[in-house]
C-alpha beads as a LAMMPS data file, in Angstrom:
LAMMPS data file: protein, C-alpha beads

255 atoms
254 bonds

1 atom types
1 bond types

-500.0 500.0 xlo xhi
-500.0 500.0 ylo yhi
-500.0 500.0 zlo zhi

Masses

1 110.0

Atoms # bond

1 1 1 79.726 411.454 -434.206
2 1 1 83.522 411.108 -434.250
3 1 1 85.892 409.112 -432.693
4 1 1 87.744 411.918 -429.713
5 1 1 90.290 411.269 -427.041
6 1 1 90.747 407.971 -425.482
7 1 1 88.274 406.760 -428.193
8 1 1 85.441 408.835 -426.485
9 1 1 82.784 409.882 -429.356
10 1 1 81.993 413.154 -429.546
11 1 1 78.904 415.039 -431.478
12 1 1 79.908 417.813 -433.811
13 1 1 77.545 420.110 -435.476
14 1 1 78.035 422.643 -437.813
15 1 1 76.723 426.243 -437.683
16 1 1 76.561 428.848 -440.550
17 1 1 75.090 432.259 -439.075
18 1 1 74.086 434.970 -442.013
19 1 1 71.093 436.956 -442.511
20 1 1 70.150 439.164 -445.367
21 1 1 70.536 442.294 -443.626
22 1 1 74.017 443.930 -443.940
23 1 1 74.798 447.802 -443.085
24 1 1 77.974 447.724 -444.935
25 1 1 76.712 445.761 -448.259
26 1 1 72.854 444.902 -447.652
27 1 1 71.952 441.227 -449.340
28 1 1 75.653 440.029 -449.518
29 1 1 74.870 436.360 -448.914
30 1 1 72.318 435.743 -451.616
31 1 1 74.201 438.218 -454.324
32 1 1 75.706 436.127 -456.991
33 1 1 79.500 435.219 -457.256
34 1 1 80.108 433.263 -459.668
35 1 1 78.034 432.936 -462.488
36 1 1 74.509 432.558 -461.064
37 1 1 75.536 430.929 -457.807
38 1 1 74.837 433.590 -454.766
39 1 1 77.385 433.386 -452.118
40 1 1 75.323 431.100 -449.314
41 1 1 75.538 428.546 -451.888
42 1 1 78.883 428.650 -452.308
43 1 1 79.711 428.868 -449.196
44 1 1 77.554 425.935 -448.042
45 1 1 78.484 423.674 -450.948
46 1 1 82.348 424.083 -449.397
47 1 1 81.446 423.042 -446.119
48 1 1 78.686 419.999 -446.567
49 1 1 81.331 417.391 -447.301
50 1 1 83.058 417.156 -443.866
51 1 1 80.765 414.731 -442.801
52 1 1 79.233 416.785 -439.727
53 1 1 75.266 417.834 -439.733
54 1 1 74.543 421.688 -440.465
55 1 1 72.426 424.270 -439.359
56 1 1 71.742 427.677 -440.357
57 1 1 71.213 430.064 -437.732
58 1 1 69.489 433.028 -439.284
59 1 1 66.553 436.002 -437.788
60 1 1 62.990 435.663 -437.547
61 1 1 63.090 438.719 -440.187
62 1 1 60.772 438.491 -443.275
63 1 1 63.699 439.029 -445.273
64 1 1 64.985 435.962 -444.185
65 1 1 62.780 433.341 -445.794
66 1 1 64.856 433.625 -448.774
67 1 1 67.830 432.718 -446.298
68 1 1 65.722 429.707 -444.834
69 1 1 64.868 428.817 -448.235
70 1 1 68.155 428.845 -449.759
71 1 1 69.806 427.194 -446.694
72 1 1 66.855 424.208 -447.078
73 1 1 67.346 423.272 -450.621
74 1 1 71.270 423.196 -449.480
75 1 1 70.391 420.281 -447.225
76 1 1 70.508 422.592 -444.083
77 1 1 68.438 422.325 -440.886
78 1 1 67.483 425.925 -440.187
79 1 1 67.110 427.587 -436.389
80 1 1 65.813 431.877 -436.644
81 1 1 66.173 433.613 -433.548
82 1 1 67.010 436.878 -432.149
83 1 1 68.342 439.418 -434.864
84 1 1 70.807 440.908 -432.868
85 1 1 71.817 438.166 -429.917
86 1 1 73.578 435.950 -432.464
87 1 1 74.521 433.830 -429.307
88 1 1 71.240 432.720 -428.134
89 1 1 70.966 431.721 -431.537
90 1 1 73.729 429.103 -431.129
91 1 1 72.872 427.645 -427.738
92 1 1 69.365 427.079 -428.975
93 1 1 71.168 424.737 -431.839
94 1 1 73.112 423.734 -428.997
95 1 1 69.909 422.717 -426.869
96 1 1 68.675 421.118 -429.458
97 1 1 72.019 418.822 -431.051
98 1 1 73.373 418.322 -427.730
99 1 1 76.283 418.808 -429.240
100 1 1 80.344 418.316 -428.035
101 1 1 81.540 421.125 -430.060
102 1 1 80.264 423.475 -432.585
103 1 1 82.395 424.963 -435.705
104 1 1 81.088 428.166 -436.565
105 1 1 81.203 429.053 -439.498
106 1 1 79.586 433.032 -440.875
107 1 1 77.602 433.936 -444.169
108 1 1 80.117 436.497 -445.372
109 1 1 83.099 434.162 -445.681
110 1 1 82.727 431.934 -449.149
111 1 1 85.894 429.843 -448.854
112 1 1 85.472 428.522 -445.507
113 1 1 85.747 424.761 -446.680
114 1 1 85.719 421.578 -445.316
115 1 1 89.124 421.196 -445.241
116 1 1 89.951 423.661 -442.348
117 1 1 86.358 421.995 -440.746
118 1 1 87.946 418.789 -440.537
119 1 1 91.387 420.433 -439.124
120 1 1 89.481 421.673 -436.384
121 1 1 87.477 418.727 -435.491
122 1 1 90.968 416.723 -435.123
123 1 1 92.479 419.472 -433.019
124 1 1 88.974 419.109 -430.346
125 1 1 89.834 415.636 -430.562
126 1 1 92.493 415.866 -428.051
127 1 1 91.766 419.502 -426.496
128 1 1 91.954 420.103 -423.013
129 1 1 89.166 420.677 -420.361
130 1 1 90.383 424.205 -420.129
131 1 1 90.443 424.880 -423.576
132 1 1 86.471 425.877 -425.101
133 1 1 87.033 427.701 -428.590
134 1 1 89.993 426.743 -431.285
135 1 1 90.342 429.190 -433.994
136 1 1 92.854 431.050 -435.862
137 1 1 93.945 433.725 -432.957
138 1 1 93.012 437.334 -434.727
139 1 1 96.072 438.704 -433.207
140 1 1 98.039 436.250 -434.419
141 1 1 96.623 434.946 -437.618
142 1 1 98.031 432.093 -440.566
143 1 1 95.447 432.134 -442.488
144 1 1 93.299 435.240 -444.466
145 1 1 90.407 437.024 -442.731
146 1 1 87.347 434.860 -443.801
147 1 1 88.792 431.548 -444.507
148 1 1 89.281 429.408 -440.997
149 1 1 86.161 428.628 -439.503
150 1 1 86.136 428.226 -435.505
151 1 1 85.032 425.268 -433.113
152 1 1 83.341 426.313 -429.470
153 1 1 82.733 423.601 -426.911
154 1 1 78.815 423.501 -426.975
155 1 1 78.314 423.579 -423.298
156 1 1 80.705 426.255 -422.614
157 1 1 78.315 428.649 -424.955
158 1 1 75.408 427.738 -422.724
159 1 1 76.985 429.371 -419.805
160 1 1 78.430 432.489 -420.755
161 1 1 75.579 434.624 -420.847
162 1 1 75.231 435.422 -417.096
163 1 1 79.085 436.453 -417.505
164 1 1 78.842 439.092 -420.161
165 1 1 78.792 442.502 -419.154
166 1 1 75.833 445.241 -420.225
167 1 1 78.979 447.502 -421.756
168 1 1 79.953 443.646 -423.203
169 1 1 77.217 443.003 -425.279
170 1 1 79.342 442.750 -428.414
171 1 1 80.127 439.226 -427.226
172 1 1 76.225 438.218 -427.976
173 1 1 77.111 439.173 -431.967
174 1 1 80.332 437.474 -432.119
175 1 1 79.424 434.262 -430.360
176 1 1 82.810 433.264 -429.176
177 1 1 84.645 436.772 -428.955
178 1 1 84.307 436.137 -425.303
179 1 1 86.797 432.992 -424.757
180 1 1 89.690 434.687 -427.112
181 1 1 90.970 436.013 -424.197
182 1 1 90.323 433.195 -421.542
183 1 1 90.033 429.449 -423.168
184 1 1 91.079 429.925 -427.086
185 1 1 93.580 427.872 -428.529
186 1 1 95.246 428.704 -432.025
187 1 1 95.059 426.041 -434.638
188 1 1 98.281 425.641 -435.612
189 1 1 98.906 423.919 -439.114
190 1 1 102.601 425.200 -439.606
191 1 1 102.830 422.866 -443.488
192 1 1 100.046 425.322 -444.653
193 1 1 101.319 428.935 -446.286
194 1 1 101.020 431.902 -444.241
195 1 1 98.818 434.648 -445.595
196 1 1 97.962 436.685 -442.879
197 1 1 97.443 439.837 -444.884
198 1 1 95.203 438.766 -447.117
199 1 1 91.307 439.279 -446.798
200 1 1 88.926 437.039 -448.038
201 1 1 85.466 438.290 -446.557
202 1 1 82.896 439.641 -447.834
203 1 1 81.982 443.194 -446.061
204 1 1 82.075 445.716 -448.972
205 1 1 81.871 446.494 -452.379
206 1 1 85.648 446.140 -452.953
207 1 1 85.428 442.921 -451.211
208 1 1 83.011 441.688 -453.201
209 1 1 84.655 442.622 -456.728
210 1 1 87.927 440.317 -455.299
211 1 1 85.789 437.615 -454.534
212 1 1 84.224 437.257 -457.532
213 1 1 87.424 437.358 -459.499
214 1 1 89.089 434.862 -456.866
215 1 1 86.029 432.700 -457.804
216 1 1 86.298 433.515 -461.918
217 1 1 90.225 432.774 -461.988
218 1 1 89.320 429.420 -459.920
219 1 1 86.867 428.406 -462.455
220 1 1 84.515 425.409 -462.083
221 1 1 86.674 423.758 -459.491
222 1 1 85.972 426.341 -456.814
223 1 1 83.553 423.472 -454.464
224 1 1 86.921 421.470 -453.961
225 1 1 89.583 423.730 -454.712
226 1 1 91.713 423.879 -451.529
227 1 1 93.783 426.625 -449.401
228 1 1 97.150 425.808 -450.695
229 1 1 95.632 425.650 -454.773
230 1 1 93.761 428.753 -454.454
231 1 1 97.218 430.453 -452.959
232 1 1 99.246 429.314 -455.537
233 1 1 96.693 430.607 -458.138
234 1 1 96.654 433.792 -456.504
235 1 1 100.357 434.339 -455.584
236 1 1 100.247 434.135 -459.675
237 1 1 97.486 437.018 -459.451
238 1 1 98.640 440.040 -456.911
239 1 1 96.170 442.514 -459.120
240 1 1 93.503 440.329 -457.409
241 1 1 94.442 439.928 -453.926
242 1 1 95.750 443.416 -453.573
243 1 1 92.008 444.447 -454.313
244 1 1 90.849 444.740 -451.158
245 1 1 94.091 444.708 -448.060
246 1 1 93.284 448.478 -447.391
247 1 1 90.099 447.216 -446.320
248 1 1 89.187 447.984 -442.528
249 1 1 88.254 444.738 -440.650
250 1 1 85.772 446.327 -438.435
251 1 1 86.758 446.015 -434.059
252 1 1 84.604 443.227 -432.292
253 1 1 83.257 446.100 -429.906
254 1 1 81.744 447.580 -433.262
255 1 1 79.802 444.371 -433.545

Bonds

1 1 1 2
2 1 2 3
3 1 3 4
4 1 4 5
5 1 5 6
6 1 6 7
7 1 7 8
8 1 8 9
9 1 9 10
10 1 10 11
11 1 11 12
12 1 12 13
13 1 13 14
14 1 14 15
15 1 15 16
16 1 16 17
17 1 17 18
18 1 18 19
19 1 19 20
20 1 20 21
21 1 21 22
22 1 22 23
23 1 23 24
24 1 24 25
25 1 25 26
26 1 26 27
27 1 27 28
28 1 28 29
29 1 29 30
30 1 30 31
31 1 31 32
32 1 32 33
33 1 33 34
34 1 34 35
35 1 35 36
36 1 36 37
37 1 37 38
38 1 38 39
39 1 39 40
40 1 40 41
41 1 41 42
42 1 42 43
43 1 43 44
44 1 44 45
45 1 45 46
46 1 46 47
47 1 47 48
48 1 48 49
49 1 49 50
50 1 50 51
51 1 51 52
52 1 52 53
53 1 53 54
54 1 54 55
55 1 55 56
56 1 56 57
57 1 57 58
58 1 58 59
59 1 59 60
60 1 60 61
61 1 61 62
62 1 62 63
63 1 63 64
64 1 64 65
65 1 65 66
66 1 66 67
67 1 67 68
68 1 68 69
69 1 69 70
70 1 70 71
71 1 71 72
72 1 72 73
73 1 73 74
74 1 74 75
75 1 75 76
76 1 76 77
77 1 77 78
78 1 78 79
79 1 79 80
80 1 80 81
81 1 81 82
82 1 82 83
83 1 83 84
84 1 84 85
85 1 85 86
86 1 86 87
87 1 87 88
88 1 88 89
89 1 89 90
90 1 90 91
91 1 91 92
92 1 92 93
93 1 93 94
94 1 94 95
95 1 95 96
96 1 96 97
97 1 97 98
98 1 98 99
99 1 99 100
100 1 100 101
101 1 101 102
102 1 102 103
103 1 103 104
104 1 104 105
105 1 105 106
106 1 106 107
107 1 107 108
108 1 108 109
109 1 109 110
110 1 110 111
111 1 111 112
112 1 112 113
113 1 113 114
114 1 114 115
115 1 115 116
116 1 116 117
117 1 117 118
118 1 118 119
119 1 119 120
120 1 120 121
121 1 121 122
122 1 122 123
123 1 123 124
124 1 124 125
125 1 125 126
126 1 126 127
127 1 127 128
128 1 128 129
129 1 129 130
130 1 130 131
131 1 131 132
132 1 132 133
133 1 133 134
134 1 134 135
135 1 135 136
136 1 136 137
137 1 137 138
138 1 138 139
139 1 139 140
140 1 140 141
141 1 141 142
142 1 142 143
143 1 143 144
144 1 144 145
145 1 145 146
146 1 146 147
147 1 147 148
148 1 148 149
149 1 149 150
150 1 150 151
151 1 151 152
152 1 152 153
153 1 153 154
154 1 154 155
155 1 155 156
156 1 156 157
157 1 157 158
158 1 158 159
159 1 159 160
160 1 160 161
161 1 161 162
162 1 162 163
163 1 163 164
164 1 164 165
165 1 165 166
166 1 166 167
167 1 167 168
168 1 168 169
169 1 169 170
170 1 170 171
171 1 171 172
172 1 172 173
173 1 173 174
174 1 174 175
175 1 175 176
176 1 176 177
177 1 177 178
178 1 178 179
179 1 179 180
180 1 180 181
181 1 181 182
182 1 182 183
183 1 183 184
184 1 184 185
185 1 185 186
186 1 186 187
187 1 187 188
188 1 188 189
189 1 189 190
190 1 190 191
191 1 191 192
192 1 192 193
193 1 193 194
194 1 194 195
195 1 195 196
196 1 196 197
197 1 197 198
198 1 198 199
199 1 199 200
200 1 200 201
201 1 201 202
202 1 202 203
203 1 203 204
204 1 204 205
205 1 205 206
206 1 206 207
207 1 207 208
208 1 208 209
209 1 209 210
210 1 210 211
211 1 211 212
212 1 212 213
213 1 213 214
214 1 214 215
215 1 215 216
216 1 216 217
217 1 217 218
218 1 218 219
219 1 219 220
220 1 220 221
221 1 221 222
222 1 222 223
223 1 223 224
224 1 224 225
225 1 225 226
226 1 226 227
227 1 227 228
228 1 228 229
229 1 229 230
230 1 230 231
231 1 231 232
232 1 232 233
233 1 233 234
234 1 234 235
235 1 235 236
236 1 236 237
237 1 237 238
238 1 238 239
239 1 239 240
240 1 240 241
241 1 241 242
242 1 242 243
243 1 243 244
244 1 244 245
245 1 245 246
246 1 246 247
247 1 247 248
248 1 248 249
249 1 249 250
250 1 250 251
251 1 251 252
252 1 252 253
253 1 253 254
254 1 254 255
């Protein structure tokens, strides 16, 4: 629980979503990064210390029991559901946590951190009724692709379903694509550098060879490094963040 508006508590769980299967690079979150760490460990050992409960939302696949296993030993709860309705995945957690709001956080994105977790939990704190998801706004981004998390209001993800469209069901993989354009807010921290045009997801090949020299320049602090130390180690390093910026962020309606 934290302390919201008008000292109202609110319950705030976190949600990583990944599964092994990948058609652009197949096994991405349990190939290794940095030395012998695979990147759902990474990733989960950046988000743990914001104080909130996490979950792992993951398929009912065989080849996810390494996922459920992984996400266990992490100190995860762990919810499979529907392979390709990533949604129902979420309100089931939802069901289940009762929870306020929801950051979202996704398996392909190893610097998500706690840092940008807690940003978002302040900026619920005092968030409208109207407002139900606060994110960095894609077409207006500060921070890389892959690094800012999102927060949903819980019971606004239980009612969306009747709303979205057969030729909508993109929505159901994205989870939240469908307030962007109705109830979003942008988290804006304007003390923070802008880097907008960098990419720091993990979809590809070429992806994956920047991450894991992000990760080798950063060294052994990369749990607690945060955004404004790995920029400045970077801005140092263009031959590494150049890597990958031709890289095609695929469109939401591609799922």
């Amino acid at each position: 629980m934290v302390a919201g508006d008008l000292g109202r508590y609110m319950k705030v769980v976190g949600v990583l979503q990944a599964r092994i299967d990948s058609s652009r690079l197949p096994n991405k979150v349990v190939l290794p990064l940095f030395q012998d760490s695979p990147m759902i460990a990474i990733q989960s050992q950046r988000l743990v210390n914001s104080g909130i409960e996490w979950w792992l939302a993951t398929t009912t696949k065989k080849s996810d029991d390494l996922t459920s296993k992984w996400a266990e030993s992490l100190g995860f709860k762990v919810f499979r559901g529907s392979v390709d309705d990533v949604l129902s995945r979420f309100q089931e957690i939802q069901k289940i946590t009762n929870a306020d709001w929801i950051v979202r956080a996704t398996g392909d994105d190893p610097l998500m951190n706690s840092e940008m977790v807690l940003h978002l939990i302040t900026a619920a704190k005092s968030a409208s009724e109207s407002v139900d998801l606060i994110c960095d706004i894609p077409n207006n981004r500060q921070f890389p692709i892959g690094f800012c998390p999102e927060i949903v209001r819980g019971k606004s993800l239980l009612k969306i379903s009747s709303s979205i469209k057969p030729t909508e069901n993109y929505h159901k993989a994205h989870v939240t694509s469908f307030f962007l354009d109705k109830s979003s807010s942008a988290l804006v921290l304007p003390e923070l550098p802008n880097r907008a045009n960098w990419r720091w997801t993990v979809d590809t090949d070429v992806d994956l060879d920047m991450m894991r020299k992000l990760l080798n320049l950063i060294g052994n602090n990369w749990i607690d490094q945060d955004y404004v130390e790995t920029v400045n180690s970077l801005d140092l390093h263009p031959e590494i963040f150049c890597l990958n910026l031709a890289v095609k962020q695929k469109n939401i309606q591609e799922g």
